[in-house]
C-alpha positions as CSV (number, residue, x, y, z in Angstrom):
1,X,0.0,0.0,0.0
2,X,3.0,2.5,1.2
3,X,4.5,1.9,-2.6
4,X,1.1,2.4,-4.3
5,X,0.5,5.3,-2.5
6,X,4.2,6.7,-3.4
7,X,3.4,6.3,-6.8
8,X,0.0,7.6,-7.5
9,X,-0.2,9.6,-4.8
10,X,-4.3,10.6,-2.7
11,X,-6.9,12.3,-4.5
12,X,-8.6,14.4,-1.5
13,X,-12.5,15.4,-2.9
14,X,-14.2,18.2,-1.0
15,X,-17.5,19.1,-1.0
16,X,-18.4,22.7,0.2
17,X,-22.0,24.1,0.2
18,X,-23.8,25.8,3.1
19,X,-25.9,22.5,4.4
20,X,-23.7,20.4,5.6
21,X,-19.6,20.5,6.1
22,X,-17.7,24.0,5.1
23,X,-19.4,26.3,3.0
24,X,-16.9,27.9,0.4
25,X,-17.0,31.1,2.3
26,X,-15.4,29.4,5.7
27,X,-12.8,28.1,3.5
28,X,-12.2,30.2,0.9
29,X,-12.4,33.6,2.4
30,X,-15.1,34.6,-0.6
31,X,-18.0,33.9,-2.1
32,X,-16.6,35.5,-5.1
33,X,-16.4,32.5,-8.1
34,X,-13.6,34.5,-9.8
35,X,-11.7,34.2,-7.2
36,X,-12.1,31.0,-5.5
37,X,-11.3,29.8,-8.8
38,X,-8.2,31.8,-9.4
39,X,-7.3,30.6,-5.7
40,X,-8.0,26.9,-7.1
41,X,-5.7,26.9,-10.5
42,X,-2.9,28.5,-8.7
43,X,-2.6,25.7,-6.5
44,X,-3.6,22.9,-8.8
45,X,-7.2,21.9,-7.7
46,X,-9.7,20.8,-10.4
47,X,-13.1,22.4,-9.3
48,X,-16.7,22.2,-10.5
49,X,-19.7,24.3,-9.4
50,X,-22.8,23.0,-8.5
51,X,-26.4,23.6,-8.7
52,X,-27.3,25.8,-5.4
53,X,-23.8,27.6,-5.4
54,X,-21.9,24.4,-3.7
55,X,-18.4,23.6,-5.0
56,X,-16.8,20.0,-5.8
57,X,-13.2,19.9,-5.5
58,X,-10.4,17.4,-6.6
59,X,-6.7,17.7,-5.6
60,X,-3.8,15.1,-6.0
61,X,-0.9,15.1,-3.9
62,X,1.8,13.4,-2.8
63,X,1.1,10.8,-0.2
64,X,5.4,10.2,0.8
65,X,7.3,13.5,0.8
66,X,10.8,14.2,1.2
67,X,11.7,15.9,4.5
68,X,12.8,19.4,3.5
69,X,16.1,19.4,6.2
70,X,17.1,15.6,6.1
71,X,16.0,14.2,2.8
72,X,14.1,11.2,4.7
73,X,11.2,10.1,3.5
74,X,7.8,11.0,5.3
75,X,4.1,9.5,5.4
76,X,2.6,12.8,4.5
77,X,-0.9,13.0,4.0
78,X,-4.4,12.5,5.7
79,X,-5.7,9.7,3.4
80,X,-7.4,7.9,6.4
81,X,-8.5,10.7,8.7
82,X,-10.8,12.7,5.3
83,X,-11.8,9.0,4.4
84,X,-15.1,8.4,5.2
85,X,-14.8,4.7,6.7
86,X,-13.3,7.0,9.5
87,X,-16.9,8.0,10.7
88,X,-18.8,6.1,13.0
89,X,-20.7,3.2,10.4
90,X,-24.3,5.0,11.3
91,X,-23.1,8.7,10.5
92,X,-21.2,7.3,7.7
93,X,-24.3,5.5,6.5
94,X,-26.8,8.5,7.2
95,X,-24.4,10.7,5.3
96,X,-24.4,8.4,2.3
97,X,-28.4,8.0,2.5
98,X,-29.0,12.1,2.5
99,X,-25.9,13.1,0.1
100,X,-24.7,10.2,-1.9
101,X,-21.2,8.7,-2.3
102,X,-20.3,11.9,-4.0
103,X,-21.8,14.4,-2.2
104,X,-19.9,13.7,1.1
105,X,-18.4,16.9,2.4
106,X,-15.0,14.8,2.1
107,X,-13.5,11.7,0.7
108,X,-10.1,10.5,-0.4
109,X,-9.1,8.0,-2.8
110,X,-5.7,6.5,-4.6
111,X,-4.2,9.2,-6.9
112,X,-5.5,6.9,-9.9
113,X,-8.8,7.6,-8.5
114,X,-9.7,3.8,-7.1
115,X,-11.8,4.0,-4.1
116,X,-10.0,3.6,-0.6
117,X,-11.7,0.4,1.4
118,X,-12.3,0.2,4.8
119,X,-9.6,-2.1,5.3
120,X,-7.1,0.2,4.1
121,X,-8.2,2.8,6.3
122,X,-8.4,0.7,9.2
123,X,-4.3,-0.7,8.0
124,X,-3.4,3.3,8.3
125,X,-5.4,3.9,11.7
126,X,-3.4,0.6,12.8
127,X,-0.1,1.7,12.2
128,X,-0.6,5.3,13.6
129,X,-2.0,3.7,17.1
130,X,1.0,1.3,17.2
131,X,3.6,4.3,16.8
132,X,1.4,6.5,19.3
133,X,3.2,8.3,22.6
134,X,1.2,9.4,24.8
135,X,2.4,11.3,27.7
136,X,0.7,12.9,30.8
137,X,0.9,16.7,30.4
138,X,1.7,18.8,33.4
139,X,1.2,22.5,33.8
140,X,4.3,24.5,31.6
141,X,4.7,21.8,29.5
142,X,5.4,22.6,25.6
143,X,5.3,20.8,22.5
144,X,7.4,21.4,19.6
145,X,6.4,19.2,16.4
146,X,7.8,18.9,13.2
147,X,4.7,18.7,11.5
148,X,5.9,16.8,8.7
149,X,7.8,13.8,10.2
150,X,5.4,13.5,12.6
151,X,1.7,12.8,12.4
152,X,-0.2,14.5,15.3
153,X,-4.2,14.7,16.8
154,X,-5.8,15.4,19.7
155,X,-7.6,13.3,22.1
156,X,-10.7,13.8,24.1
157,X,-9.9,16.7,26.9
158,X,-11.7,18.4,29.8
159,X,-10.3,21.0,31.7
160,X,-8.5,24.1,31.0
161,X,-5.6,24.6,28.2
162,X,-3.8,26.8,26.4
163,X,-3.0,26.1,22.3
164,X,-0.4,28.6,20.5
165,X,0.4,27.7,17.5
166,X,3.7,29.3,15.5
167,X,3.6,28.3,11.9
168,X,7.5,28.5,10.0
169,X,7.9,29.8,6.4
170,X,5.6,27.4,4.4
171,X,7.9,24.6,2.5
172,X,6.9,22.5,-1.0
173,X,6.9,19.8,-0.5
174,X,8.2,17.6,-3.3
175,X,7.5,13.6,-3.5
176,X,9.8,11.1,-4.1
């Protein structure tokens, strides 16, 4: 799977309307259509616009990049967590029911555009939870991540915390 997804790459599909997921204003910053699709051919996203002012989206990437500093190659992408075999099986099947297969507000698929089975989703959720540290957090504590070499989420929480985020320069990534 690692090899086939180094190959062909993950084909993320986004739906955006305002009924259910983002609507393109939230993500886009606009509801202008000249501009959301300027944003979208500058950065190599095939788009379609559909009845009731919703938006379908299609952008390959890279699923293994090369680490910018060392040259290593990284799992880089978030084929299983925008897959929708990653829902719960009734919201997944209530979202199917009401939207269709292709009117999700998300899915991802092989760069070839073959479907991505539960099986490999559940492969990828596997291999994340047998690399996961999890450590007990104690007040002043701080996290630095290299937010490529390392895959990262959040757990459920209660109580009281603090998140700053400090984003670096933006890197391309290239694959291979």
């Amino acid at each position: 799977m690692v090899e086939r997804c180094d190959r062909e790459g993950w084909l993320l599909i986004r739906n955006y309307n305002d009924e259910i997921g983002a609507s393109v204003v939230d993500v886009f910053g606009t509801d202008d259509r000249a501009a959301v699709e300027r944003y979208c051919r500058a950065n190599q996203i095939t788009f379609e616009w559909r009845e009731g002012g919703g938006l379908r989206t299609w952008q390959r990437r890279s699923a293994v990049v090369r680490h910018p500093i060392s040259g290593r190659r990284c799992w880089f992408n978030q084929i299983a967590f925008l897959n929708p075999w990653t829902l719960a099986d009734e919201v997944r099947e209530y979202l199917v029911d009401m939207y269709g297969e292709d009117g999700l507000p998300f899915n991802t698929r092989f760069g070839n555009g073959d479907p991505i089975g539960p099986e490999i989703v559940q492969t990828i959720n596997a291999a994340y939870e047998a690399r996961t540290v999890r450590a007990p957090w104690q007040a002043g504590d701080l996290l630095l991540v290299d937010n490529i070499r390392t895959a990262h989420g959040r757990e459920p929480f209660e109580g009281p915390r603090d998140v700053i985020v400090a984003l670096a320069d933006p890197v391309r990534l290239t694959g291979r």
